[in-house]
C-alpha positions in Angstrom: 64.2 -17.6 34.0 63.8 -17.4 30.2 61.9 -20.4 29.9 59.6 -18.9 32.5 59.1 -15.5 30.7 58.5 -17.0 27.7 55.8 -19.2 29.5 54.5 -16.2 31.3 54.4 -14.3 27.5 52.9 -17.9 25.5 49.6 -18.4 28.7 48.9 -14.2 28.2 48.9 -14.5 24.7 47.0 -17.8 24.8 44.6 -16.0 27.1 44.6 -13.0 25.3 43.8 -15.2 22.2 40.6 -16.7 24.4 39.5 -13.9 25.3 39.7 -12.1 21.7 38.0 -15.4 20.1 35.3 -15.3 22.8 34.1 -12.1 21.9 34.2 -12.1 18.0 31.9 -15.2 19.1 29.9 -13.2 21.2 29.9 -10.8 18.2 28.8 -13.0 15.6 26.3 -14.0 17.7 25.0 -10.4 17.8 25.3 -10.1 14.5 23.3 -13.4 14.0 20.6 -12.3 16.5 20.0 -9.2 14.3 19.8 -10.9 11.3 17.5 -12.9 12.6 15.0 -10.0 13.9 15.4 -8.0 10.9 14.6 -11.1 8.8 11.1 -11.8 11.0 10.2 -8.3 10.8 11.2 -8.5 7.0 8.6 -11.1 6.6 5.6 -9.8 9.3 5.6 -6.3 7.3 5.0 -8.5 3.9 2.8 -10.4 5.4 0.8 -7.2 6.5 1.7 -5.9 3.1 -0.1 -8.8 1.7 -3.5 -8.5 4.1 -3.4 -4.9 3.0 -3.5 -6.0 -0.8 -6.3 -8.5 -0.1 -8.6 -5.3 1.7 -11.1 -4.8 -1.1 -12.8 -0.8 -1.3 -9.5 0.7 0.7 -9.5 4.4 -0.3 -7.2 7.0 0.7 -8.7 10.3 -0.3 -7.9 13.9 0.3 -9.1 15.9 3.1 -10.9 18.1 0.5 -11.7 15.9 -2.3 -12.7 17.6 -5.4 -15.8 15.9 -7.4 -17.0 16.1 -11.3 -20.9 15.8 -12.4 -22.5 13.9 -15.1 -26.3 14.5 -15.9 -27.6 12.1 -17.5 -31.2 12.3 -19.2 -33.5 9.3 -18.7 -36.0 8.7 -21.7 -38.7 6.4 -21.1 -36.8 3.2 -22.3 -37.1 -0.4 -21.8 -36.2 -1.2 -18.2 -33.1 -3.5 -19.7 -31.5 -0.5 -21.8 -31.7 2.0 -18.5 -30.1 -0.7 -16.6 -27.1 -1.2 -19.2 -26.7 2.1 -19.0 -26.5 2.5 -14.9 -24.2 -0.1 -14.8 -21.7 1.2 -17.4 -21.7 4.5 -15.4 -21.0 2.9 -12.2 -18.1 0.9 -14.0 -17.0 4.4 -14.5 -16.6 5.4 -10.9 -20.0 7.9 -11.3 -22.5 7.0 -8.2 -26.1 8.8 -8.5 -26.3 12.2 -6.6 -29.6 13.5 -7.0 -32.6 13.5 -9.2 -34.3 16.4 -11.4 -37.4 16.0 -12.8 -38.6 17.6 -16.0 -40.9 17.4 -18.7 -38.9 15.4 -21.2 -38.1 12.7 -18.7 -36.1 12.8 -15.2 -32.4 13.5 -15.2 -30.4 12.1 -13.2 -27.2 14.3 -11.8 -24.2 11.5 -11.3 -21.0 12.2 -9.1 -17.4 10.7 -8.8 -14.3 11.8 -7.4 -11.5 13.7 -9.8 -8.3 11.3 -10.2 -5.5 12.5 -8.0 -1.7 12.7 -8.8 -0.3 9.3 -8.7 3.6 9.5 -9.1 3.4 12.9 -10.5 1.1 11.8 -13.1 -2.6 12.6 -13.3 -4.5 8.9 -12.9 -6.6 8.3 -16.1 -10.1 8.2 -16.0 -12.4 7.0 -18.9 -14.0 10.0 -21.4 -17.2 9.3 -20.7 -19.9 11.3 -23.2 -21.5 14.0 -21.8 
């Protein structure tokens, strides 16, 4: 009778023992599974990261943005000085708005966005002579 309980007692425990080792399995396997999805969605969102990088004239701008002017007067210079000059100003960030004409030459009113707040710090611009 003894021999038989303690039978009875070792195949429960043994099958208790089954039962418990099947489902840490089944929970490492879980645990594996998720690992595995967070890892591939780990690498697809650097991979977007890295397309979003590569977009070249990707601005976010305010709903409102605010602008600053630049006129610029245009003496009647050699063709290759007024050109320098136009391209240093679009370096800058100024496109051309508008022209006035006068009697001295034409000036030419330039426009560019003011920097926003980046981190809580105002984004530098370059001084540009006015």
């Amino acid at each position: 009778m003894i021999l038989s309980l303690s039978l009875g007692c070792t195949r429960k425990a043994q099958n208790d023992s089954e039962k418990a080792a099947e489902s840490a399995a089944d929970s490492f396997e879980e645990v594996a599974k998720t690992i595995r999805t967070v890892k591939d969605t780990a690498d697809q969102v650097k991979q977007i990261g890295m397309r979003i990088n590569n977009i070249k004239g990707l601005e976010i701008t305010a709903a409102n943005p605010v602008w600053e002017y630049k006129v610029v007067t245009m003496k009647k210079a050699a063709t290759d000085s007024a050109e320098d000059e136009l391209n240093e100003l679009g370096q800058e960030g100024w496109e051309l708005a508008t022209r006035l004409g006068g009697s001295d030459g034409t000036s030419l009113v330039f426009k560019r966005r003011k920097a926003m707040m980046i981190s809580g710090k105002e984004a530098q611009t370059k001084k540009t002579d006015e």
